[in-house]
C-alpha positions in Angstrom: -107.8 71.4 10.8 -108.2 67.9 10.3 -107.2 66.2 13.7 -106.0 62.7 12.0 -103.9 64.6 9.4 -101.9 66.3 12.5 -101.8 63.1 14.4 -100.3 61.4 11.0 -97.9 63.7 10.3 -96.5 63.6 14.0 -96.0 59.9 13.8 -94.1 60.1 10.4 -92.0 63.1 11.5 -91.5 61.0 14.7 -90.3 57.8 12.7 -88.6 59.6 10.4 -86.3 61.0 13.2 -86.1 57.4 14.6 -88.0 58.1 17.9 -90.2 56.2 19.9 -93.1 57.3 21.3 -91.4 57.3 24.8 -88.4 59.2 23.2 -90.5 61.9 21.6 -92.5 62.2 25.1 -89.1 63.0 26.7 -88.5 65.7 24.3 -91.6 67.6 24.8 -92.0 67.0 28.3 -95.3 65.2 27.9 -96.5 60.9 28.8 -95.9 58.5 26.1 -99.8 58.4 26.1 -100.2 61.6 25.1 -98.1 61.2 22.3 -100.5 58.2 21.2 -103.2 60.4 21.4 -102.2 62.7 19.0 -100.6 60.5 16.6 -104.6 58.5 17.0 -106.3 61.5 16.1 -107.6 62.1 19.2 -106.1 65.0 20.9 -103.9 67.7 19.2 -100.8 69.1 21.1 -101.6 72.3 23.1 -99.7 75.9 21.6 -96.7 75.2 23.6 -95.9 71.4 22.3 -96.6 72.6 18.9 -94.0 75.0 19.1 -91.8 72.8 20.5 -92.7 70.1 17.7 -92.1 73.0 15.0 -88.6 73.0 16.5 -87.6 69.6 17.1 -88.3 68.8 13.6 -87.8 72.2 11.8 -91.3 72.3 10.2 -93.7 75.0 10.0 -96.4 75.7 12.7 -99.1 75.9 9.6 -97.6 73.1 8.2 -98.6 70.7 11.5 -102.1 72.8 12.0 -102.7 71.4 8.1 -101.3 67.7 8.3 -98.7 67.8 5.9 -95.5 69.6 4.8 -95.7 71.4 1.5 -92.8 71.3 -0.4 -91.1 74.6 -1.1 -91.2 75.9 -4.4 -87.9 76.2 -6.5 -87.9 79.3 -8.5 -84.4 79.2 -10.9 -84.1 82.4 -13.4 -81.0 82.1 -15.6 -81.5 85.8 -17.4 -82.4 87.8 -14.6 -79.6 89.2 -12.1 -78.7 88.5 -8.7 -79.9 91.3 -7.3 -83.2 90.7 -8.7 -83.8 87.6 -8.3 -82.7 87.8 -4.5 -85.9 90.7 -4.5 -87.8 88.5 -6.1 -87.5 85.2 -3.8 -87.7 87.3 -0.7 -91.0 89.1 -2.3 -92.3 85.1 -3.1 -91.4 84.6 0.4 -93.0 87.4 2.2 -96.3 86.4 0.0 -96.5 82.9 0.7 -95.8 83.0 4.0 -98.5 83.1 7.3 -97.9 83.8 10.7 -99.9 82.0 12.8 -100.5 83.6 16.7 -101.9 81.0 19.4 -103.7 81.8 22.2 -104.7 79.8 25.2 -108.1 78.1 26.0 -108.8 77.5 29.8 -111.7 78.0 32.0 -112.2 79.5 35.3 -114.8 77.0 36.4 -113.5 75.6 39.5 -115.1 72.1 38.8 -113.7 71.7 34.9 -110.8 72.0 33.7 -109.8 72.2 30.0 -106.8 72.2 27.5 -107.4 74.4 24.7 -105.9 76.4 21.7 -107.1 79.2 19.5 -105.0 79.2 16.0 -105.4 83.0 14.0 -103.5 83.8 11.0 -102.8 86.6 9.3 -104.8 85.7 6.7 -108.1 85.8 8.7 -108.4 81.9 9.0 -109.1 80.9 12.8 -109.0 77.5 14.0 -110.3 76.4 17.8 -109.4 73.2 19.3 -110.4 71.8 23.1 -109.1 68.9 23.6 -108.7 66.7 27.7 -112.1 68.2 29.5 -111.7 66.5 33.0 -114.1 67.2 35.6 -114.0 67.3 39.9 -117.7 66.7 39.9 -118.2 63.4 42.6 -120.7 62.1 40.6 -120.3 58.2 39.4 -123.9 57.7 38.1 -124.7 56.7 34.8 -126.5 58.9 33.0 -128.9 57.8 29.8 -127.6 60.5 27.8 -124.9 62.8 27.9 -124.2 65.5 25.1 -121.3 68.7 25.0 -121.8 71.5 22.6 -119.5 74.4 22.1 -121.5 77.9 22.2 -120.3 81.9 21.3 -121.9 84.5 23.0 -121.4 87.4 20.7 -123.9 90.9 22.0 -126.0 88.7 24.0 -126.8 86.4 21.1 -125.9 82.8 22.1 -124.8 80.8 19.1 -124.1 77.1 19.0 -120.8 76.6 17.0 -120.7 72.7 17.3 -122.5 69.9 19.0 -119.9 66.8 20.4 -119.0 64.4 17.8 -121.6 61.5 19.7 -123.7 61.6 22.4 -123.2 59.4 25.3 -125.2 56.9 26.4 -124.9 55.3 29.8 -121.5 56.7 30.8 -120.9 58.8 33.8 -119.6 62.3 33.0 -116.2 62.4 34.1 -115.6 59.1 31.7 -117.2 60.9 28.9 -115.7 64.3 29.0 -112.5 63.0 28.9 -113.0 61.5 25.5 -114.6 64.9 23.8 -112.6 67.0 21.7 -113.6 70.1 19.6 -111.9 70.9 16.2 -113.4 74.1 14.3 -111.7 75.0 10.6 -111.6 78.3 9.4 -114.0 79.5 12.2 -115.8 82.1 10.3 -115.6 85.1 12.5 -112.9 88.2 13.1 -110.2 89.0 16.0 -111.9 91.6 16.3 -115.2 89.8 16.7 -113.3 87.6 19.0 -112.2 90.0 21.3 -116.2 91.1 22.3 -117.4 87.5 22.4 -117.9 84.8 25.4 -117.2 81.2 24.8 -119.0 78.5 27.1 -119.5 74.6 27.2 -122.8 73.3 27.7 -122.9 69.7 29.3 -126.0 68.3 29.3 -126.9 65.4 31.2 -130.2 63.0 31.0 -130.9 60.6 33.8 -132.9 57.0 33.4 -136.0 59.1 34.9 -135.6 62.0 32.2 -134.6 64.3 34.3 -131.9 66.6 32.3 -129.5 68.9 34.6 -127.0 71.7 32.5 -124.0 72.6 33.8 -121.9 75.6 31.7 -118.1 76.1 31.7 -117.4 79.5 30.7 -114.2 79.3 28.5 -111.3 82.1 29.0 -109.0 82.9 25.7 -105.8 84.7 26.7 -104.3 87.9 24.8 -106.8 87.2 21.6 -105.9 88.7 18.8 -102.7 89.0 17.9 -100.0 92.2 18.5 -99.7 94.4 15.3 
């Protein structure tokens, strides 16, 4: 998932429809700023505003997740009868379409919290996205380096699936966090993988006097994989 695609394709299904910002907030329930966020590429709407953005403008789910809307194909046979050809565009149908299930991502950490969304299709493709991590942490220092990384714990085998786009450097954590977002493509791994892993964020923080302090947000992901 390319987060700019997704934030261009709001705006031009949002001018398209003749909205403002503050008009397509109203819809959705959300602030104007949000809105500008996603249209900026950076933030993506959680699984319920992408539902309700699938609605508003009668677009496909998959078709947002990718950035653009594909145009259908027309199929016209001339020979064949109706009562084949209707078999046959329901069979193109049924093939070309995927059903995409979205789960929440939250944590349980009493000093984070997180928006989050876990994409699955059923074609196997996952995405993850983790977008607005806010912290209640009282702490206004500046810290000399500040980086987030995104980890799986899968059998007791920690793996690091991405590393924050840039590390910070004399920020304080709260004003750093709340700029981080996580965007994974085709996250190679199964549902049924899923369902037996952990998910955590490391926050690592280095003071002037290189002392480095980790905190760890354990991630929650509700109803995983998707009902057969």
């Amino acid at each position: 998932m390319n987060q700019e695609k997704v934030g261009n394709l709001i705006k031009k299904l949002r001018k398209d429809n003749n909205l403002t910002q503050k008009e397509l907030a109203d819809k959705l329930n959300v602030t104007f700023q949000a809105v500008s966020k996603w249209e900026n590429g950076k933030s993506v709407p959680d699984i319920a505003q992408l539902r309700q953005i699938s609605k508003l403008f009668s677009v496909d789910i998959s078709d947002i997740l990718d950035g653009e809307v594909k145009e259908k194909k027309k199929r016209i046979l001339f020979i064949i009868p109706i009562a084949i050809l209707l078999v046959l565009i329901i069979g193109i149908v049924i093939n070309n379409r995927v059903n995409f299930s979205f789960k929440k991502i939250t944590t349980y950490d009493t000093n984070f919290s997180i928006t989050g969304s876990l994409a699955y299709d059923d074609k196997g493709k996952i995405y993850i996205y983790i977008t607005d991590i806010k912290t209640d942490i009282k702490d206004d220092n500046k810290y000399k380096t500040i980086k987030v990384s995104l980890y799986e714990n899968y059998k007791g085998n920690n793996t690091k699936i991405k590393d924050s786009n840039e590390i910070a450097h004399d920020s304080t954590i709260k004003d750093y966090l709340e700029q981080i977002t996580f965007n994974i493509d085709d996250y190679k791994s199964s549902c049924s993988d899923l369902t037996k892993s952990k998910f955590y964020i490391e926050v690592s923080t280095t003071d002037y006097n290189n002392k480095t302090v980790y905190y760890k947000v354990n991630l929650e992901l509700e109803d995983l994989c998707p009902v057969k």
